[in-house]
N, CA, C, O and CB atoms as a CASP TS submission, in Angstrom:
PFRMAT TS
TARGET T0000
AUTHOR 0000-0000-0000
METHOD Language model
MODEL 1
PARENT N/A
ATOM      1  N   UNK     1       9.694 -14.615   1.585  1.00  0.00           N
ATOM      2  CA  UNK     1       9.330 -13.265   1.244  1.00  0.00           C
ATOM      3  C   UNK     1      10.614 -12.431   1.171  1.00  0.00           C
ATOM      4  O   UNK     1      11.217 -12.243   2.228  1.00  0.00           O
ATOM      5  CB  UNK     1       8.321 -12.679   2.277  1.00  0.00           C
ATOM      6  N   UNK     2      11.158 -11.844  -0.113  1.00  0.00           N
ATOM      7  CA  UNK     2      11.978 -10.584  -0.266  1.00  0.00           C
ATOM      8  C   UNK     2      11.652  -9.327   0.120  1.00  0.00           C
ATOM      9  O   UNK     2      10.557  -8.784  -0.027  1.00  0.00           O
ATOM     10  CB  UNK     2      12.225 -10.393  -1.401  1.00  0.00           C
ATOM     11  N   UNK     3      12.871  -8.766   0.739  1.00  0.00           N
ATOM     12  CA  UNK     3      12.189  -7.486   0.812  1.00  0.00           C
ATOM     13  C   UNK     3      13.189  -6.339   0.535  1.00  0.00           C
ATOM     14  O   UNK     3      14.362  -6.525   0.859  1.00  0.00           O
ATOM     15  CB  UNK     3      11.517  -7.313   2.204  1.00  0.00           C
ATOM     16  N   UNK     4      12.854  -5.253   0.007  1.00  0.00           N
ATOM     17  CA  UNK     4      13.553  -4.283  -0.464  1.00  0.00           C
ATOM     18  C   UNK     4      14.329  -4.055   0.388  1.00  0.00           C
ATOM     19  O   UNK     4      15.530  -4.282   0.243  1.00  0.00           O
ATOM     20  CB  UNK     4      12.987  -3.296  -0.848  1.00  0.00           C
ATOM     21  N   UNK     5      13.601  -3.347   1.918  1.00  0.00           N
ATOM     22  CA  UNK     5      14.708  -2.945   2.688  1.00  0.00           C
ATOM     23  C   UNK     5      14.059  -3.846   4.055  1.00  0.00           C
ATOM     24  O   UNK     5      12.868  -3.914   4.360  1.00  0.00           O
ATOM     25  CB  UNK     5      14.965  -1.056   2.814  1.00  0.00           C
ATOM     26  N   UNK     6      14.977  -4.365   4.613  1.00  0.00           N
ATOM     27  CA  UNK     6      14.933  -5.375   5.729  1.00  0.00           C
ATOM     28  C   UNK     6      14.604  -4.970   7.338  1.00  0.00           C
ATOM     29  O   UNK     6      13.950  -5.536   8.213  1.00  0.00           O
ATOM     30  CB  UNK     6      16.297  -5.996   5.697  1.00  0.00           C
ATOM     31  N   UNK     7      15.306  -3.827   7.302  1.00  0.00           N
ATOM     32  CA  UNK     7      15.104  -3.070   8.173  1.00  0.00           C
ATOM     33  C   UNK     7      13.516  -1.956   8.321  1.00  0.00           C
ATOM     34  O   UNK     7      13.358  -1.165   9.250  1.00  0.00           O
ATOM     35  CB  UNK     7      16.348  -2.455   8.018  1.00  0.00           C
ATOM     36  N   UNK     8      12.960  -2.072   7.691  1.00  0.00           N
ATOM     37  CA  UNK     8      11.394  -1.852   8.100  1.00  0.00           C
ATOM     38  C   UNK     8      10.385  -2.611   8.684  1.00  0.00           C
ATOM     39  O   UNK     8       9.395  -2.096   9.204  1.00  0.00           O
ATOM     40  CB  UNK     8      10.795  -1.609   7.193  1.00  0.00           C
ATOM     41  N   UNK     9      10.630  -4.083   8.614  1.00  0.00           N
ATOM     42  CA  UNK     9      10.473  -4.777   9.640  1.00  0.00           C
ATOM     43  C   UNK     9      10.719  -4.169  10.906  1.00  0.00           C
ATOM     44  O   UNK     9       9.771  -3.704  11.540  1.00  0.00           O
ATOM     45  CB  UNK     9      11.128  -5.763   9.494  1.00  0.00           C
ATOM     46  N   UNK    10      11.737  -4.127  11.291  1.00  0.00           N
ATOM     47  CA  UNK    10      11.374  -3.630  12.811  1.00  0.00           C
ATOM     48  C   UNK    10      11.052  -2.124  12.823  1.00  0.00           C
ATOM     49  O   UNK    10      11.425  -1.634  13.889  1.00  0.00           O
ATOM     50  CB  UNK    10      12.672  -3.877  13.892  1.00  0.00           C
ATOM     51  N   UNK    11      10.596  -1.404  12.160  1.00  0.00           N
ATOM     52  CA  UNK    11       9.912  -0.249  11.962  1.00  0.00           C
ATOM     53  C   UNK    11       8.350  -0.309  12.021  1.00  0.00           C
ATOM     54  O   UNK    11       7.435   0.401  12.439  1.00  0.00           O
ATOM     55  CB  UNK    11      10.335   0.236  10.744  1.00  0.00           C
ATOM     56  N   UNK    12       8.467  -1.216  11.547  1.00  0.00           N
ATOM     57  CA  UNK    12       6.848  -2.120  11.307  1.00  0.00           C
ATOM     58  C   UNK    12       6.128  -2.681  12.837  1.00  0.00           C
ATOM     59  O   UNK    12       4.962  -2.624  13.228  1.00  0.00           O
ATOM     60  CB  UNK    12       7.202  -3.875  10.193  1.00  0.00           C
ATOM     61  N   UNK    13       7.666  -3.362  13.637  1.00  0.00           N
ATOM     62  CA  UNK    13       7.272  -4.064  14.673  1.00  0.00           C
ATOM     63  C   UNK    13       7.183  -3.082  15.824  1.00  0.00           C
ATOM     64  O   UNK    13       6.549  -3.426  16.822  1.00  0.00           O
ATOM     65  CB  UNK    13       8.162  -5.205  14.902  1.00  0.00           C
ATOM     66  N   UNK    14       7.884  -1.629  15.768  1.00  0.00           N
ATOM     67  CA  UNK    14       7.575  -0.577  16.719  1.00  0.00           C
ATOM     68  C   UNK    14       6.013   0.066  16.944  1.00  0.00           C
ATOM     69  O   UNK    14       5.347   0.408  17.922  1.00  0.00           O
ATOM     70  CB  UNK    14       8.463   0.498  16.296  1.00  0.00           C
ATOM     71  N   UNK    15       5.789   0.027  15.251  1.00  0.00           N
ATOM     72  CA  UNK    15       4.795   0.690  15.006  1.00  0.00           C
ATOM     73  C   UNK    15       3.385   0.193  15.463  1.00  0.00           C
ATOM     74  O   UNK    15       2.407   0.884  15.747  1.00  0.00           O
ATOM     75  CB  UNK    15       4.887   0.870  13.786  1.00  0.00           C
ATOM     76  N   UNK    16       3.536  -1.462  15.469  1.00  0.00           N
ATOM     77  CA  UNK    16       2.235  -2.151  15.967  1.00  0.00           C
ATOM     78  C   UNK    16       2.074  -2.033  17.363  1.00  0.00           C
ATOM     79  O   UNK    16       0.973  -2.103  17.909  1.00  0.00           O
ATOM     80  CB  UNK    16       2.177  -3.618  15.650  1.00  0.00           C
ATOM     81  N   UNK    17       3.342  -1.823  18.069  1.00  0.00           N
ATOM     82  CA  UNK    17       3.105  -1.482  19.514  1.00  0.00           C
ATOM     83  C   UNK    17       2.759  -0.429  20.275  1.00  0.00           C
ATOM     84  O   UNK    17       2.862  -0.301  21.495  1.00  0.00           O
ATOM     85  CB  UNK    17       3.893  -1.672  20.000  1.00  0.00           C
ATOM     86  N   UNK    18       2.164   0.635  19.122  1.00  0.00           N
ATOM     87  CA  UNK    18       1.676   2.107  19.468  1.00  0.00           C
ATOM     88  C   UNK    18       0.038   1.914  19.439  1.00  0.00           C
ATOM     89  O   UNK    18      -0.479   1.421  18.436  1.00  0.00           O
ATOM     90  CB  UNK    18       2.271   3.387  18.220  1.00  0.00           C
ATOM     91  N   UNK    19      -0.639   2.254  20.393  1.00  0.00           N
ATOM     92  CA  UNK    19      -2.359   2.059  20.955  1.00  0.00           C
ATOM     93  C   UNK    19      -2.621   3.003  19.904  1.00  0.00           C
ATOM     94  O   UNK    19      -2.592   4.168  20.298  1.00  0.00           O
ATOM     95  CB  UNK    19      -3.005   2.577  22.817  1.00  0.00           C
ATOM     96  N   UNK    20      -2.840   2.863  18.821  1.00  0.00           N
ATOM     97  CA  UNK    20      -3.219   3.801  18.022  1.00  0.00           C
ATOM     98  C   UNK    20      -4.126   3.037  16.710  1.00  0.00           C
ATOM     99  O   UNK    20      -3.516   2.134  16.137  1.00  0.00           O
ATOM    100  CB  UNK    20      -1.871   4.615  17.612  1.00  0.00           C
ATOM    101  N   UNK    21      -5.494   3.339  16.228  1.00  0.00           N
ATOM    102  CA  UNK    21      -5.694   2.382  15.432  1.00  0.00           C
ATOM    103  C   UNK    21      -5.302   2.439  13.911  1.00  0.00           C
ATOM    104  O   UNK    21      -5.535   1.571  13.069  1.00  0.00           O
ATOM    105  CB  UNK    21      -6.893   2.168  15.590  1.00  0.00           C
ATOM    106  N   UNK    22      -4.627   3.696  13.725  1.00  0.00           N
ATOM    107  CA  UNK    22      -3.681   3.935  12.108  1.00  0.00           C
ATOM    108  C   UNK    22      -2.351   3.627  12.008  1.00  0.00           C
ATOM    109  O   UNK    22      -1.720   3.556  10.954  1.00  0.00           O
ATOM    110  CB  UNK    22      -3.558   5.436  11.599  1.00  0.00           C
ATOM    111  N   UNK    23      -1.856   3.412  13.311  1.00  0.00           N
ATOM    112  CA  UNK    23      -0.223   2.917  13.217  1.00  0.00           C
ATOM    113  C   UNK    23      -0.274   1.168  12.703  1.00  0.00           C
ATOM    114  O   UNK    23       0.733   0.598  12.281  1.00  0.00           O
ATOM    115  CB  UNK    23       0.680   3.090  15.121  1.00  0.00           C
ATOM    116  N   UNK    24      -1.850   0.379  12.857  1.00  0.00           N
ATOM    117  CA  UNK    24      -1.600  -0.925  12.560  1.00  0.00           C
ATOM    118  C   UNK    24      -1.758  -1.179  11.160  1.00  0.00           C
ATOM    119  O   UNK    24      -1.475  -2.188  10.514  1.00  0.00           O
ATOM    120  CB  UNK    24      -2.391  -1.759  13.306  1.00  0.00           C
ATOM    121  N   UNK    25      -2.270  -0.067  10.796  1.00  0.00           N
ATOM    122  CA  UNK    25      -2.800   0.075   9.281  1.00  0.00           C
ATOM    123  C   UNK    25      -1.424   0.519   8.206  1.00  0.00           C
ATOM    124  O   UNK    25      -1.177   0.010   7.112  1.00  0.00           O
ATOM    125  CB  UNK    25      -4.149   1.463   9.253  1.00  0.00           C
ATOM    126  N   UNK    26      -0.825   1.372   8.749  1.00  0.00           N
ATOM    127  CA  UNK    26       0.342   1.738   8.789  1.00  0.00           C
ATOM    128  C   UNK    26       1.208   0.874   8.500  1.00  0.00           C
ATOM    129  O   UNK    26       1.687   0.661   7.386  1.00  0.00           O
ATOM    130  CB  UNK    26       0.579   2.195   9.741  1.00  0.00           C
ATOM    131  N   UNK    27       1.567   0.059  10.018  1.00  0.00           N
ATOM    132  CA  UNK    27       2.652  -1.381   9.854  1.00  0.00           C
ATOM    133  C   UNK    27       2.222  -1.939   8.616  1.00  0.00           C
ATOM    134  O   UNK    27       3.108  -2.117   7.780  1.00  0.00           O
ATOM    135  CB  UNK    27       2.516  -2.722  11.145  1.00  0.00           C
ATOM    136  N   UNK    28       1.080  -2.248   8.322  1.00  0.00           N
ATOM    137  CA  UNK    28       0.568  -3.860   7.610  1.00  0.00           C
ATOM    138  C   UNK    28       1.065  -3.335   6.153  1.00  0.00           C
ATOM    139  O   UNK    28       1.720  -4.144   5.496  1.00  0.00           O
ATOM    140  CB  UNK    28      -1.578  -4.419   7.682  1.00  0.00           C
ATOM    141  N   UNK    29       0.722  -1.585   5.379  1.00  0.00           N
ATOM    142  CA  UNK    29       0.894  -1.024   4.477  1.00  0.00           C
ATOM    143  C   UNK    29       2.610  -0.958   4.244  1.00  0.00           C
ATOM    144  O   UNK    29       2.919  -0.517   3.137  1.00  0.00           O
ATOM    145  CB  UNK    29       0.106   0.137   4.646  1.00  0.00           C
ATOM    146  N   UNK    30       3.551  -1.269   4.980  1.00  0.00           N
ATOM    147  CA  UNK    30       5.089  -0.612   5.052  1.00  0.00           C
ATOM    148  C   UNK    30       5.623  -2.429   5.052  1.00  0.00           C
ATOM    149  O   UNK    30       6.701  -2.678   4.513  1.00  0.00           O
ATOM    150  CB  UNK    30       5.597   0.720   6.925  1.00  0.00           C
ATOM    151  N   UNK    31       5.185  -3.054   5.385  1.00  0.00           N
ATOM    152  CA  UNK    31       5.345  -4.372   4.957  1.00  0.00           C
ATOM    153  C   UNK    31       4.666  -4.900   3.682  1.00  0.00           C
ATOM    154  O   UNK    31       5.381  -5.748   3.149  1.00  0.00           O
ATOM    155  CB  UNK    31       4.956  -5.124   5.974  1.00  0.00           C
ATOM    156  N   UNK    32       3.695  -4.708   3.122  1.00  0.00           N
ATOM    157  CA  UNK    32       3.285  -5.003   2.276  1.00  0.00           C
ATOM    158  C   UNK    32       3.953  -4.543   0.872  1.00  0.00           C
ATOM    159  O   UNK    32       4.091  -5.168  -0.179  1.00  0.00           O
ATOM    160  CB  UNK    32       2.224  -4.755   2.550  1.00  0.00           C
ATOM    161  N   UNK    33       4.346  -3.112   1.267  1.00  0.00           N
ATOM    162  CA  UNK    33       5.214  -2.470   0.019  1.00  0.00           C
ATOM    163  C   UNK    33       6.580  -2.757   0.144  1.00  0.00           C
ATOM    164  O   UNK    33       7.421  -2.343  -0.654  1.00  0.00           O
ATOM    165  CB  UNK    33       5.132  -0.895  -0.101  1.00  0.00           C
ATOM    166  N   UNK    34       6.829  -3.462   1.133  1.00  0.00           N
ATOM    167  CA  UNK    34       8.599  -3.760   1.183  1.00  0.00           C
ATOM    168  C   UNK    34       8.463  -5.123   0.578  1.00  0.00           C
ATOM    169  O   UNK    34       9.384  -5.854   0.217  1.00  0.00           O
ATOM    170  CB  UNK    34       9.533  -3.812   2.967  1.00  0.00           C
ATOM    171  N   UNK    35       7.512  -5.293   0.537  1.00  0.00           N
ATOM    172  CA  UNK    35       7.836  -7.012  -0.420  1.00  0.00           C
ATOM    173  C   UNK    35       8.065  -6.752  -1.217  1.00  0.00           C
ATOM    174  O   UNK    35       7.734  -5.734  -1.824  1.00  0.00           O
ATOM    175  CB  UNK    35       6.954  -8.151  -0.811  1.00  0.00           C
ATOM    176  N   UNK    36       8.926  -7.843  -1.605  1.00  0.00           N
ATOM    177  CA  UNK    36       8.928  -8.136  -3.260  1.00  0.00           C
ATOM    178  C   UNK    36       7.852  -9.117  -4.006  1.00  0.00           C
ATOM    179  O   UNK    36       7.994  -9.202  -5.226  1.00  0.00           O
ATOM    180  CB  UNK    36      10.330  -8.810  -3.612  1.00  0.00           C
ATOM    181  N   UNK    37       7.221  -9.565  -3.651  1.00  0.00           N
ATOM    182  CA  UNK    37       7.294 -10.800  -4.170  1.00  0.00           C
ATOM    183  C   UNK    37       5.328  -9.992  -4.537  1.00  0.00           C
ATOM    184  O   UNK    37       4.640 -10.437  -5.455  1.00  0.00           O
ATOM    185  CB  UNK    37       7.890 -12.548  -2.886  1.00  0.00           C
ATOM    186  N   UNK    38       4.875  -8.931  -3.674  1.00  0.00           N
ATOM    187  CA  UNK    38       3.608  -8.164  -3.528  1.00  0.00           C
ATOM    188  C   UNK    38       3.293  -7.674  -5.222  1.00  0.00           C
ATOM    189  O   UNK    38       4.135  -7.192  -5.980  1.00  0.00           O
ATOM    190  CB  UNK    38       3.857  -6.715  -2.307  1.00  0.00           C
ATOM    191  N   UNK    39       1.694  -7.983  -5.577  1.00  0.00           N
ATOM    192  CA  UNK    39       1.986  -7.139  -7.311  1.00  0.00           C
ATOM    193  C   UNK    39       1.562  -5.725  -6.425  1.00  0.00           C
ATOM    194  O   UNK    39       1.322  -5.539  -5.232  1.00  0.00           O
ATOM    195  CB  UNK    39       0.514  -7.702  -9.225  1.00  0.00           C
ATOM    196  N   UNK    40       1.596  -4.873  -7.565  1.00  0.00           N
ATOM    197  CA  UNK    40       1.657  -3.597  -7.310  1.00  0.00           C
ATOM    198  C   UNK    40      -0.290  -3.423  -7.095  1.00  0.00           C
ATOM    199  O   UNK    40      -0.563  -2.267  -6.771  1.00  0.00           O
ATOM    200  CB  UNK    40       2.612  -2.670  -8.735  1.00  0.00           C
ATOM    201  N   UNK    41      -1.047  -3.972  -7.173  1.00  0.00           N
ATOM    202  CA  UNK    41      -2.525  -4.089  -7.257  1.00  0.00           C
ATOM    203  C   UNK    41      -2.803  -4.288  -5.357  1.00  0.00           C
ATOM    204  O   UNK    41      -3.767  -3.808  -4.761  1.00  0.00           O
ATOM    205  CB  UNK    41      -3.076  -5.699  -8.484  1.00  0.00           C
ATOM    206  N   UNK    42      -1.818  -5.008  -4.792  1.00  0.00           N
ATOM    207  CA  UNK    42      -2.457  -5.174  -3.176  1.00  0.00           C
ATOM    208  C   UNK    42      -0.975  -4.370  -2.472  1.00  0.00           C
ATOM    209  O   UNK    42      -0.667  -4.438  -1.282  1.00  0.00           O
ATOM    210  CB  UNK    42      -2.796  -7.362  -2.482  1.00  0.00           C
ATOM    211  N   UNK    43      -0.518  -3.933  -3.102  1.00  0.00           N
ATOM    212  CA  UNK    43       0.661  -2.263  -2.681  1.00  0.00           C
ATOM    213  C   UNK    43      -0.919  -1.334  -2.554  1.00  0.00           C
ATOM    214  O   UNK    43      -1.564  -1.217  -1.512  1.00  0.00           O
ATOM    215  CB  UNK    43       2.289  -1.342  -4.686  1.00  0.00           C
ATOM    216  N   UNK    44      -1.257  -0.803  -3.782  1.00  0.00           N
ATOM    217  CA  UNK    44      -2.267   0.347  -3.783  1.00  0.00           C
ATOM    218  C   UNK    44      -3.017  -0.141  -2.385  1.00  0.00           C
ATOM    219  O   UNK    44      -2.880   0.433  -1.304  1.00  0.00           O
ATOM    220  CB  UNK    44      -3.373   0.439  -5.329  1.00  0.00           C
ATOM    221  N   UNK    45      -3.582  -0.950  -2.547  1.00  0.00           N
ATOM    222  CA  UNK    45      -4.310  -1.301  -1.915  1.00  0.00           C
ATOM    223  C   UNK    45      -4.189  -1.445  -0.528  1.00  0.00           C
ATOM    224  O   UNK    45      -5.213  -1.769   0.074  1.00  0.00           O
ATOM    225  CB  UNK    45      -4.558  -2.056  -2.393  1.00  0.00           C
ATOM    226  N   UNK    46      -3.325  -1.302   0.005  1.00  0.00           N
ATOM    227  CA  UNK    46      -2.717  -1.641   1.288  1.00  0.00           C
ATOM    228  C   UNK    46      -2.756   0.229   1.730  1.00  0.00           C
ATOM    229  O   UNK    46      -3.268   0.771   2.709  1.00  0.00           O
ATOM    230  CB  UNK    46      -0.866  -2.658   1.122  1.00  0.00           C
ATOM    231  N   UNK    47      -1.923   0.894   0.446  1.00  0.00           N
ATOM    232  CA  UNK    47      -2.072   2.496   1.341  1.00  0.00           C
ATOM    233  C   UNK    47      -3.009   2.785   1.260  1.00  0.00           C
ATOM    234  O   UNK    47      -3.377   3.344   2.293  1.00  0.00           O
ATOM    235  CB  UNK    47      -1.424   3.746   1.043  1.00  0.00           C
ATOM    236  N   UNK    48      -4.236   2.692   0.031  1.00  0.00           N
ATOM    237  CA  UNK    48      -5.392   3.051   0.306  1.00  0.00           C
ATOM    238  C   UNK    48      -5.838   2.598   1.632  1.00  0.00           C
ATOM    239  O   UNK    48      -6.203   3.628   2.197  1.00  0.00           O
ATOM    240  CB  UNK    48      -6.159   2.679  -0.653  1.00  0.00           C
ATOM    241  N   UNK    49      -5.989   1.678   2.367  1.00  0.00           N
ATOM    242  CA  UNK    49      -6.496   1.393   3.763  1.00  0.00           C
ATOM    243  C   UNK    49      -6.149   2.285   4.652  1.00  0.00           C
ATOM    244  O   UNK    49      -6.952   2.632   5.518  1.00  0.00           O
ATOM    245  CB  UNK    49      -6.098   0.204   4.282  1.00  0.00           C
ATOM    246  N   UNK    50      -4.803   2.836   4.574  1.00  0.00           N
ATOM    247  CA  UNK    50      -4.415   3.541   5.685  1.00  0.00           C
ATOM    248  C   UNK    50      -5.119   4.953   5.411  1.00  0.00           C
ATOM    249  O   UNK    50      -5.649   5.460   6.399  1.00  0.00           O
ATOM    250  CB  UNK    50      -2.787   3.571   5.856  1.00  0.00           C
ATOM    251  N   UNK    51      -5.193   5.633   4.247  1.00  0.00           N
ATOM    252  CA  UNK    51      -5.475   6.481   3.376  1.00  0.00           C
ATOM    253  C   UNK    51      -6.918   6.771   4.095  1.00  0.00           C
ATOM    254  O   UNK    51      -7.084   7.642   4.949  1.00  0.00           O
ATOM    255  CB  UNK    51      -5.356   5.957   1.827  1.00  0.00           C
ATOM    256  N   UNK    52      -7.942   5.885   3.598  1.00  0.00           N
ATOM    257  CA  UNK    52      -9.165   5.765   4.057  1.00  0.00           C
ATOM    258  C   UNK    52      -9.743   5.219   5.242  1.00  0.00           C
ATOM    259  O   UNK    52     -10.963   5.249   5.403  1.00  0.00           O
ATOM    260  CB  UNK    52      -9.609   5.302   3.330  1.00  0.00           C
TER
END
């Protein structure tokens, strides 16, 4: 897996460790859009979750 910026990973890995149930929705959405390799169809789709 490529990723734009590498360092959101551990932005990602802070974020899952917050008792909160939108920060996991959050992580999963900020990894999903740092891929590269992601089409842009499960990007939308990933902020819509957090979104909704």
């Amino acid at each position: 897996m490529k990723k734009y910026y590498p360092e959101l990973e551990s932005v990602s890995d802070v974020l899952e460790c917050i008792p909160h149930h939108q920060t996991q929705s959050i992580a999963n959405a900020i990894r999903v859009c740092n891929d590269m390799d992601s089409d842009n169809v499960t990007k939308v789709c990933a902020v819509l979750k957090v979104i909704l």
